[in-house]
MITORKE-253640 format. One record per residue: x, y, z of N, C-alpha, C, O in turn; residue number from 1. Coordinates in steps of 0.1 Angstrom, whole numbers, always signed. Layout:
REM residues N
NODE   neast   nnorth     nup   caeast   canorth    caup   ceast   cnorth     cup   oeast   onorth     oup     i
NODE       X        Y       Z        X         Y       Z       X        Y       Z       X        Y       Z   NUM
...
***
This chain:
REM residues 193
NODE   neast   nnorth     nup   caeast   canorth    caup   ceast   cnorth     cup   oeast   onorth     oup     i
NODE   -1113      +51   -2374    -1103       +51   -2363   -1098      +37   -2360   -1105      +27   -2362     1
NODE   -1085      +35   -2357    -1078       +23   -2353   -1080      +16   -2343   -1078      +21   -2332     2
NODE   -1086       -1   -2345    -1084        -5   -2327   -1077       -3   -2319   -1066       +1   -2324     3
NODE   -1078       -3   -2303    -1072        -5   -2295   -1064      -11   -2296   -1054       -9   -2288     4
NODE   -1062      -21   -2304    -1059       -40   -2305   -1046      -32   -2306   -1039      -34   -2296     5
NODE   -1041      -24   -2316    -1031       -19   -2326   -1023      -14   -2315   -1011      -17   -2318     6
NODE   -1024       -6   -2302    -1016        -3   -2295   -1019      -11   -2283   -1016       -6   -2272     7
NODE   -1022      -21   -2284    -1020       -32   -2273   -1009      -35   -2256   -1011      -38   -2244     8
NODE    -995      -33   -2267     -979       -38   -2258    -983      -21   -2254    -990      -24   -2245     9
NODE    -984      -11   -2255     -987        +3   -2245    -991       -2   -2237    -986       -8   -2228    10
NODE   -1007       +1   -2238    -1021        -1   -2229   -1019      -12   -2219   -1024      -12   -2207    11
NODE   -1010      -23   -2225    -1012       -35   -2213    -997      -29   -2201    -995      -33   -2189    12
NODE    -992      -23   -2205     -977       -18   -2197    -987       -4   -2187    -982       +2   -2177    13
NODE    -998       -2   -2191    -1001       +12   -2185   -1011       +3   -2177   -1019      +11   -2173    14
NODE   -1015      -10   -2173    -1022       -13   -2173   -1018      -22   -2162   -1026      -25   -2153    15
NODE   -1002      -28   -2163     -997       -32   -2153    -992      -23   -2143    -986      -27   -2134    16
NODE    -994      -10   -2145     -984        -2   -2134    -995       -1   -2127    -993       +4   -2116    17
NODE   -1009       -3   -2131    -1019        +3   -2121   -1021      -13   -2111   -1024      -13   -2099    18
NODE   -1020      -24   -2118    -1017       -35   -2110   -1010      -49   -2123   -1013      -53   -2134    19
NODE    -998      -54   -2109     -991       -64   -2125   -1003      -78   -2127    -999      -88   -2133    20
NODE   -1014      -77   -2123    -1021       -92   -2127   -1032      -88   -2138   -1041      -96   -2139    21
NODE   -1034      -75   -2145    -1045       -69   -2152   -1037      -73   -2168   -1026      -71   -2173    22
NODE   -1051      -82   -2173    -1048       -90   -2188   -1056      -78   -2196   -1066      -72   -2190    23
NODE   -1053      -75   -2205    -1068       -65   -2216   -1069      -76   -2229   -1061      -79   -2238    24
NODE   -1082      -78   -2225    -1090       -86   -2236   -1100      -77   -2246   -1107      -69   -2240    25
NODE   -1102      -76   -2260    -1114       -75   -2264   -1126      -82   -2262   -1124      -94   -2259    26
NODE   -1139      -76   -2262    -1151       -85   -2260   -1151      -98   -2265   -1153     -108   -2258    27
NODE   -1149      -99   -2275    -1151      -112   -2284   -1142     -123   -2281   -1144     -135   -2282    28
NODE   -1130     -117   -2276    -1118      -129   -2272   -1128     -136   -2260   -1120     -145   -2256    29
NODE   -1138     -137   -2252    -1144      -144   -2244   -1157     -145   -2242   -1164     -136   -2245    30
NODE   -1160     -154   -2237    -1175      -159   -2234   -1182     -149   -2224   -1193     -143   -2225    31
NODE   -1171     -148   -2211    -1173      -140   -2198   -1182     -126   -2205   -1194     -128   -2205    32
NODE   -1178     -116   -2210    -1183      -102   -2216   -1200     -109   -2225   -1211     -106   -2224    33
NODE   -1197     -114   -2228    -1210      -122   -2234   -1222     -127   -2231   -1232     -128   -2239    34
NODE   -1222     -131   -2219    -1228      -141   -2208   -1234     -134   -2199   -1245     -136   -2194    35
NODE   -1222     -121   -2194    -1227      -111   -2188   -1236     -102   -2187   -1243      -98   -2178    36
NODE   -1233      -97   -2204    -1241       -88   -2210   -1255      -98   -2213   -1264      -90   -2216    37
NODE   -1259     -109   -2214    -1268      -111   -2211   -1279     -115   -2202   -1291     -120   -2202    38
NODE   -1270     -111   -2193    -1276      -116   -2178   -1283     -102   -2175   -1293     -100   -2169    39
NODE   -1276      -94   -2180    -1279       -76   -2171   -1291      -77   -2182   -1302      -75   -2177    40
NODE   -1292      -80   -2195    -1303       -76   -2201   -1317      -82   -2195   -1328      -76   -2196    41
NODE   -1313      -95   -2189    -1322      -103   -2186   -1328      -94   -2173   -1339      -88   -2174    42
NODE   -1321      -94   -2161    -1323       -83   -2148   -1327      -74   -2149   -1335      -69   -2140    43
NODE   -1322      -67   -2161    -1329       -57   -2164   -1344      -56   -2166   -1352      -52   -2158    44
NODE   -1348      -62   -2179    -1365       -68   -2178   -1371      -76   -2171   -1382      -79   -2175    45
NODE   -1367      -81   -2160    -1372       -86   -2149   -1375      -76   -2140   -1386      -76   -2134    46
NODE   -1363      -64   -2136    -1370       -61   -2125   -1375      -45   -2128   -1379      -36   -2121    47
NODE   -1374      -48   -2141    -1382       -31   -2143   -1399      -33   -2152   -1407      -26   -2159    48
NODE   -1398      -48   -2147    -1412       -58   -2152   -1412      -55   -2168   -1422      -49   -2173    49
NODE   -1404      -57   -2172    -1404       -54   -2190   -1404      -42   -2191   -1398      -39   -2201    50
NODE   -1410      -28   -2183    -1412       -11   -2189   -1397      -10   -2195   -1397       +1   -2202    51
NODE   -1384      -17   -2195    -1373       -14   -2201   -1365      -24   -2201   -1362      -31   -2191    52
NODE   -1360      -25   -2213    -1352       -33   -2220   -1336      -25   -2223   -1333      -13   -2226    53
NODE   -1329      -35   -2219    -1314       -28   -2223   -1309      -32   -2232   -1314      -44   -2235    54
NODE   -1300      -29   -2240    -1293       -31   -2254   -1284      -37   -2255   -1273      -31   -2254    55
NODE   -1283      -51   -2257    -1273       -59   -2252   -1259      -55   -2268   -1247      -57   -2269    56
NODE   -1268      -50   -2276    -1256       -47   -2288   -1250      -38   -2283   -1238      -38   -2286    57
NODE   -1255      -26   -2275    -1254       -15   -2272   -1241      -15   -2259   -1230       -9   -2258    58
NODE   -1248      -25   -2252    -1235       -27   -2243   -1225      -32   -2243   -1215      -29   -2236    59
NODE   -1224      -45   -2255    -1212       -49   -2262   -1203      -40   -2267   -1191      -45   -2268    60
NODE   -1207      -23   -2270    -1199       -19   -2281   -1201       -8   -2273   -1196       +0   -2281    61
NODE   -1203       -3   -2265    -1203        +8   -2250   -1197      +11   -2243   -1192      +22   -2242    62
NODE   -1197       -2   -2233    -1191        -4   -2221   -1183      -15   -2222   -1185      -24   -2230    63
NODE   -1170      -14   -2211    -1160       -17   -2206   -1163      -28   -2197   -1172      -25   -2189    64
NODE   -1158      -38   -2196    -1158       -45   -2180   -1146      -50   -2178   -1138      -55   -2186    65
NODE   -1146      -48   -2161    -1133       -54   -2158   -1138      -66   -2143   -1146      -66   -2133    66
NODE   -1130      -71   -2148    -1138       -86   -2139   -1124      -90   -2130   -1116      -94   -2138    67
NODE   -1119      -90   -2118    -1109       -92   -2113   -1098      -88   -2122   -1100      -77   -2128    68
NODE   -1089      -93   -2124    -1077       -90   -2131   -1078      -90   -2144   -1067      -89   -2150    69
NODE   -1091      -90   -2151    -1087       -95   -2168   -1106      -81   -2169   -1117      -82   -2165    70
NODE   -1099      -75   -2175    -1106       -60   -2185   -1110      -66   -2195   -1102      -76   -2198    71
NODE   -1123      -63   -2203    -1124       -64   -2213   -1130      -53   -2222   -1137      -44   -2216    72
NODE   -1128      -52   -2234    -1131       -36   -2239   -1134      -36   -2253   -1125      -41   -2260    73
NODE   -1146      -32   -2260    -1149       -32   -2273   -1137      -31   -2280   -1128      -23   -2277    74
NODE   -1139      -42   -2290    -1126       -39   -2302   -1128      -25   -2312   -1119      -20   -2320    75
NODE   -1140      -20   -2310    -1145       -13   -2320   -1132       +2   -2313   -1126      +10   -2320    76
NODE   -1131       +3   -2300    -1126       +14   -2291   -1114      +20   -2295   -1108      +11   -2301    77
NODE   -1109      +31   -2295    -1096       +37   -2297   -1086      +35   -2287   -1090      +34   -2275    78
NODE   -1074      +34   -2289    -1067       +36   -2280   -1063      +45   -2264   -1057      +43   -2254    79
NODE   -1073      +59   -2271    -1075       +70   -2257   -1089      +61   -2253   -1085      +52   -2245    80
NODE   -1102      +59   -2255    -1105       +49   -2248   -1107      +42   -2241   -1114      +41   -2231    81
NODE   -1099      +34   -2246    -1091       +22   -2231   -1082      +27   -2225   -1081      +21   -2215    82
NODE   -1070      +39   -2227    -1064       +43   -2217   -1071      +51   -2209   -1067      +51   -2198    83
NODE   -1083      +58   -2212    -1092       +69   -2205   -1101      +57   -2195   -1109      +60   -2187    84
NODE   -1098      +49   -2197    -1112       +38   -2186   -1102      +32   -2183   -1106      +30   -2171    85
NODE   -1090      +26   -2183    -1082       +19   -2174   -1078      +23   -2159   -1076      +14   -2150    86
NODE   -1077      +34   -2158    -1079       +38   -2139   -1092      +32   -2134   -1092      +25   -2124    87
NODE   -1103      +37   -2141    -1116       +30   -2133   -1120      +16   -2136   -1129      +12   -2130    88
NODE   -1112       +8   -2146    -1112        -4   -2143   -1106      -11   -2131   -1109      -20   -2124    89
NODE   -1093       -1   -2133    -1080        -7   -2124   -1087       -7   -2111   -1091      -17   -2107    90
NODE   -1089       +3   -2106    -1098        +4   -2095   -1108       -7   -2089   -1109      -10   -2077    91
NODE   -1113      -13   -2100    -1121       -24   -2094   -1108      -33   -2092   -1105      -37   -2081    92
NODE   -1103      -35   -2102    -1094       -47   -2099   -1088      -46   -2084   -1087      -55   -2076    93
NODE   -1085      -36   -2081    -1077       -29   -2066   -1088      -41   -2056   -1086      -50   -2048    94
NODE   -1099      -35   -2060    -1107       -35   -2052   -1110      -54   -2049   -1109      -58   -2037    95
NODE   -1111      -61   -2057    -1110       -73   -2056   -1098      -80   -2051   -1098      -91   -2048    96
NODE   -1088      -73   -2051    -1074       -74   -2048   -1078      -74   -2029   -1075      -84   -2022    97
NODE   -1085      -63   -2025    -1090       -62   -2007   -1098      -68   -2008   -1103      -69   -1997    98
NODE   -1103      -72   -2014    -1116       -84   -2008   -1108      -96   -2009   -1115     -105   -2004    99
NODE   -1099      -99   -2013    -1094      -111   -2016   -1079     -110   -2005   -1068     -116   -2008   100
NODE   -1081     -102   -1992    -1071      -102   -1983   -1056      -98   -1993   -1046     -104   -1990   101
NODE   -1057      -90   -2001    -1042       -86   -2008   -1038     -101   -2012   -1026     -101   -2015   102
NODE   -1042     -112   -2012    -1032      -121   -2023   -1032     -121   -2038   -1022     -123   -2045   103
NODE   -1046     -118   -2043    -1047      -117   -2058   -1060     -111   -2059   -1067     -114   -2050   104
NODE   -1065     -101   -2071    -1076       -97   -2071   -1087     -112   -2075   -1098     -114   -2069   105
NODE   -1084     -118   -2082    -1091      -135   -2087   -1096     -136   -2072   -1108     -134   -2068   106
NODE   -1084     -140   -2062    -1090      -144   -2052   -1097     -137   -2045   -1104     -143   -2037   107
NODE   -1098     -124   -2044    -1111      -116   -2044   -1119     -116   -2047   -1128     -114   -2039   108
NODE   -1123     -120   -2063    -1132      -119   -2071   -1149     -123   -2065   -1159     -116   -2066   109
NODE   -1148     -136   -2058    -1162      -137   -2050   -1167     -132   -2044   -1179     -130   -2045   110
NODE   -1158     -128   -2031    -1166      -115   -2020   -1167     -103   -2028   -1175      -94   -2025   111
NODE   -1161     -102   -2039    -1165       -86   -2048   -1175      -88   -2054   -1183      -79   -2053   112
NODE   -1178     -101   -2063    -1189      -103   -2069   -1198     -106   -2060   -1208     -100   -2065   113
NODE   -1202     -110   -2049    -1209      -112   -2036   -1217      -98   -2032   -1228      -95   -2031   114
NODE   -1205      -92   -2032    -1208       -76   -2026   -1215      -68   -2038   -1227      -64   -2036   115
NODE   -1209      -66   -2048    -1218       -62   -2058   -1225      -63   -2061   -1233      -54   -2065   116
NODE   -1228      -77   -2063    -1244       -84   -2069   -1256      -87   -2051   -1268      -92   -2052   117
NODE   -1250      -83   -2040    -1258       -85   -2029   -1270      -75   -2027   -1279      -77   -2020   118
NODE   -1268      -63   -2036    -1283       -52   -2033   -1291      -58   -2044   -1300      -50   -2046   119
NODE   -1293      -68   -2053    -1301       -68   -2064   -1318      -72   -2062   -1327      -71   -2070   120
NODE   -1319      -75   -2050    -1334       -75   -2043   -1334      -68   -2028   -1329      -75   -2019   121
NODE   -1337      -57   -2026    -1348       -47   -2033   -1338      -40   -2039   -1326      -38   -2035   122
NODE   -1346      -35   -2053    -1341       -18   -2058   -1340       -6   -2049   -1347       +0   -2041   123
NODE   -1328       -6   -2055    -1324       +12   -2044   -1313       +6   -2034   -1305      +14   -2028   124
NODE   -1312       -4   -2033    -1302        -7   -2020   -1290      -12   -2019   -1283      -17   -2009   125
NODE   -1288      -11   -2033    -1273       -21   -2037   -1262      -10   -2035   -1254       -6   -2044   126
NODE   -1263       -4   -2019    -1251        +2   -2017   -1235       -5   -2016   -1228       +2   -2008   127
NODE   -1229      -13   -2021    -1220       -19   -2022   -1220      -15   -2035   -1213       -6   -2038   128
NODE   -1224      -19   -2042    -1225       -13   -2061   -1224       -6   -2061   -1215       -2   -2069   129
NODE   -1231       +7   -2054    -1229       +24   -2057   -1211      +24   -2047   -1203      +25   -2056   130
NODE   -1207      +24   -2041    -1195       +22   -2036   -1185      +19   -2043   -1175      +25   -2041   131
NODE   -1185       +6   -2052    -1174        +3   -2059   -1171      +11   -2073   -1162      +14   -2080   132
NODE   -1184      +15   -2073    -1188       +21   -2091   -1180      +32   -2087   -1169      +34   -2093   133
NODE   -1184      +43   -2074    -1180       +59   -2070   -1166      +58   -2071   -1161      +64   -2081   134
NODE   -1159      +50   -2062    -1147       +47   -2055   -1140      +39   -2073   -1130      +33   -2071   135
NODE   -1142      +39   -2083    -1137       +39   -2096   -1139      +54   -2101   -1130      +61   -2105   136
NODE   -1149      +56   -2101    -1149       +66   -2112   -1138      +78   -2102   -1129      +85   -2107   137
NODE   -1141      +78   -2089    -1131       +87   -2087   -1115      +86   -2091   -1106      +94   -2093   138
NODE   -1114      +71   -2090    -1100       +69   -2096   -1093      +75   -2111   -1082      +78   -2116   139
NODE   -1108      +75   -2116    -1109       +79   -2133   -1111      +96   -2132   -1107     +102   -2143   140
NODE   -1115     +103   -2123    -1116      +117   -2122   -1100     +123   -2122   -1094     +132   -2129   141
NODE   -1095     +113   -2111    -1079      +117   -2105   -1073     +118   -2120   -1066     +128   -2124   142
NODE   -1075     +108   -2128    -1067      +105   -2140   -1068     +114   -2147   -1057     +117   -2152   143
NODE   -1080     +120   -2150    -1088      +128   -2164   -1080     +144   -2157   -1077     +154   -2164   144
NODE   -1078     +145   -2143    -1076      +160   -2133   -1059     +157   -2140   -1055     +166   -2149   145
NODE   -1050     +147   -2137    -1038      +149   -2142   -1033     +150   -2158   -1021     +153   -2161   146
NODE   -1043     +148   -2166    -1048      +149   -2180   -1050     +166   -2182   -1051     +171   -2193   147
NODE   -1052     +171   -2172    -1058      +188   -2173   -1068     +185   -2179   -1070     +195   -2185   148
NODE   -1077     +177   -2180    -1093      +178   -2184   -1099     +193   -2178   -1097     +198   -2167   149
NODE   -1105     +196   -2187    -1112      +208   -2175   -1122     +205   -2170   -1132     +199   -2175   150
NODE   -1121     +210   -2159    -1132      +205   -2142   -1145     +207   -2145   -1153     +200   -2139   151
NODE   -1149     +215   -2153    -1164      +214   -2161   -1169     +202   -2167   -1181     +199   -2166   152
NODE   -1159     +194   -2173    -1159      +186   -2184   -1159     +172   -2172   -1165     +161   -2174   153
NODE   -1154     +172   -2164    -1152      +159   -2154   -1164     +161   -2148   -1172     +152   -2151   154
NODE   -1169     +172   -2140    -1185      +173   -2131   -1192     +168   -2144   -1197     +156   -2143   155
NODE   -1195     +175   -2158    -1200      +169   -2163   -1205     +153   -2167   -1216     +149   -2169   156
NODE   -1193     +146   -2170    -1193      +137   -2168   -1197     +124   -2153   -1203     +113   -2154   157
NODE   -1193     +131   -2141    -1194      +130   -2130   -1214     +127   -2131   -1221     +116   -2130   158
NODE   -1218     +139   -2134    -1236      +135   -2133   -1241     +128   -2141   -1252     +124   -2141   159
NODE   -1230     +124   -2155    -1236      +114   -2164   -1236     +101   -2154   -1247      +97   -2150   160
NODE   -1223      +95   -2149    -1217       +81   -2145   -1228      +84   -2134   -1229      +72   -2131   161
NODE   -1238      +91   -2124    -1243       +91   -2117   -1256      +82   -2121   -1258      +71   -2117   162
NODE   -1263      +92   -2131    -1273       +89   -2133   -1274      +74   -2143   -1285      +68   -2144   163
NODE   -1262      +68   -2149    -1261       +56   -2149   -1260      +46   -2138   -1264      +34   -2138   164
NODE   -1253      +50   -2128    -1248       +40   -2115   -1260      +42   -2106   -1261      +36   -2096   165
NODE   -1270      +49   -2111    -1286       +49   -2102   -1297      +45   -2111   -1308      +46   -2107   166
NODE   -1294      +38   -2123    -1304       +39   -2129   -1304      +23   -2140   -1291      +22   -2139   167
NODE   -1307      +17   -2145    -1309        +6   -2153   -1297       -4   -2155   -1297      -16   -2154   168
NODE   -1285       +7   -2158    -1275        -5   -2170   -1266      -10   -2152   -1257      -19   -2152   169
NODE   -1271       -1   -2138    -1268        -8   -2129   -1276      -11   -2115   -1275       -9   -2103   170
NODE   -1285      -18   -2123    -1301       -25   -2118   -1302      -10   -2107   -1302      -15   -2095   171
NODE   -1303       -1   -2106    -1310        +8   -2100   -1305       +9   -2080   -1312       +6   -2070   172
NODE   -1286      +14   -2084    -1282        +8   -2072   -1288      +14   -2063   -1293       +7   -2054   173
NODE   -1288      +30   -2062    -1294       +40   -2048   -1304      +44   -2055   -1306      +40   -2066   174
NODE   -1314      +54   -2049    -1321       +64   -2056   -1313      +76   -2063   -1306      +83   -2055   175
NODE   -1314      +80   -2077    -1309       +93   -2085   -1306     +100   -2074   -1295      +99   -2069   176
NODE   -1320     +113   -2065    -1311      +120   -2063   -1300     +120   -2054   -1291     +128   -2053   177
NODE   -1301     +108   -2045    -1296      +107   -2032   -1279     +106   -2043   -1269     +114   -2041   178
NODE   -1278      +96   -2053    -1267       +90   -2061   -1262     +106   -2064   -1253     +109   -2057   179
NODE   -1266     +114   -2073    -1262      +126   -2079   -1258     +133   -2070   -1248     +139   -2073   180
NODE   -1263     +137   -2057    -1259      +145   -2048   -1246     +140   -2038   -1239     +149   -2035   181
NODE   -1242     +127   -2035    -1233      +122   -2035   -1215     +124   -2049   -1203     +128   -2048   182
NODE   -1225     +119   -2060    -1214      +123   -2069   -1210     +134   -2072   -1198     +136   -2075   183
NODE   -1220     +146   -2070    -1212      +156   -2072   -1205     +162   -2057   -1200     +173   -2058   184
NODE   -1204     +158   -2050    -1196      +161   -2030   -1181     +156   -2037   -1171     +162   -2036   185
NODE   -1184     +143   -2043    -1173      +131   -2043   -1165     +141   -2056   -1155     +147   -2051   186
NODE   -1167     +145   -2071    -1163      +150   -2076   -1156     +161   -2074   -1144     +162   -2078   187
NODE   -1165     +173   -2067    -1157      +183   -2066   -1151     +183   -2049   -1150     +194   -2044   188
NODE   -1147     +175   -2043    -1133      +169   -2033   -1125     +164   -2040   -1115     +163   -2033   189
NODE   -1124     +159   -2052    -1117      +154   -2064   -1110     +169   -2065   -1099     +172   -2060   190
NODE   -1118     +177   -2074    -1111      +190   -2082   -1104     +199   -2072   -1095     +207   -2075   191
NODE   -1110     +199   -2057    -1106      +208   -2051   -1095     +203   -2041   -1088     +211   -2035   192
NODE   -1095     +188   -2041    -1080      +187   -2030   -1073     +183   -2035   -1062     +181   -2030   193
***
């Protein structure tokens, strides 16, 4: 399959309509994706006292991040891909954009990184993380709903991004079921309004 890289001038035009200051980088074009992914691995065996280790190859070539205005995204990815994750990136970007009083999502960037990274002692309580994570993926439900995905196929998905957003690769923001029982309220108000 072809990189993303290859349809680039698209992806970055579908990328500004969702906001004009969103750059799309591959992982490798930066240090930031790198640095990161080894911080979460680190947090990760810290606070699950070593019983689990996260895959920092795994998340390099996995997951997506979007850090204020500049996305970054496996080169390995296809171009559906990164257009299928760019609403829930964009989303955060939005989101740093209101923490940052609407001048720039950048200038957001710290009260979002503040807010997100503020539940990481104790586990279970990084409700600001489970908020930003929800309030994306629903952006990404909206997208997948005007895609005609079928609504089986999104709930599905819906209890995967759950039980990820409650569990390790995001330090363990709520407890599962409280997280799952939420995501699926939040999903199907998605399919049904």
């Amino acid at each position: 399959m072809p990189s993303w890289t290859e349809d680039r001038p698209r992806l970055e035009e579908m990328a500004r309509r969702i906001h004009p200051s969103i750059r799309l980088y591959t992982k490798e074009e930066s240090f930031l994706p790198k640095l990161l992914g080894k911080l979460l691995c680190l947090f990760v065996t810290i606070f699950t006292l070593g019983f689990k280790s996260y895959d920092y190859e795994g998340f390099m070539k996995r997951f997506a991040q979007g850090i204020g205005p500049w996305h970054f995204y496996p080169k390995e990815w296809t171009a559906w891909q990164v257009e299928s994750t760019l609403p829930h990136e964009g989303q955060h970007t939005r989101q740093g954009l209101y923490c940052g009083f609407g001048i720039h999502p950048a200038v957001g960037l710290p009260i979002w990184g503040l807010l997100y990274l503020l539940g990481l002692l104790p586990i279970g309580l990084a409700i600001f993380r489970f908020i930003f994570e929800l309030d994306a993926d629903i952006a990404g439900w909206k997208h997948m709903r005007e895609l005609n995905i079928a609504p089986d196929y999104i709930r599905f998905r819906a209890d995967q991004r759950a039980a990820s957003v409650c569990g390790p690769a995001y330090l363990f923001s709520i407890p599962k079921p409280i997280g799952l029982k939420i995501y699926r309220w939040a999903v199907n108000k998605v399919l049904n309004g």
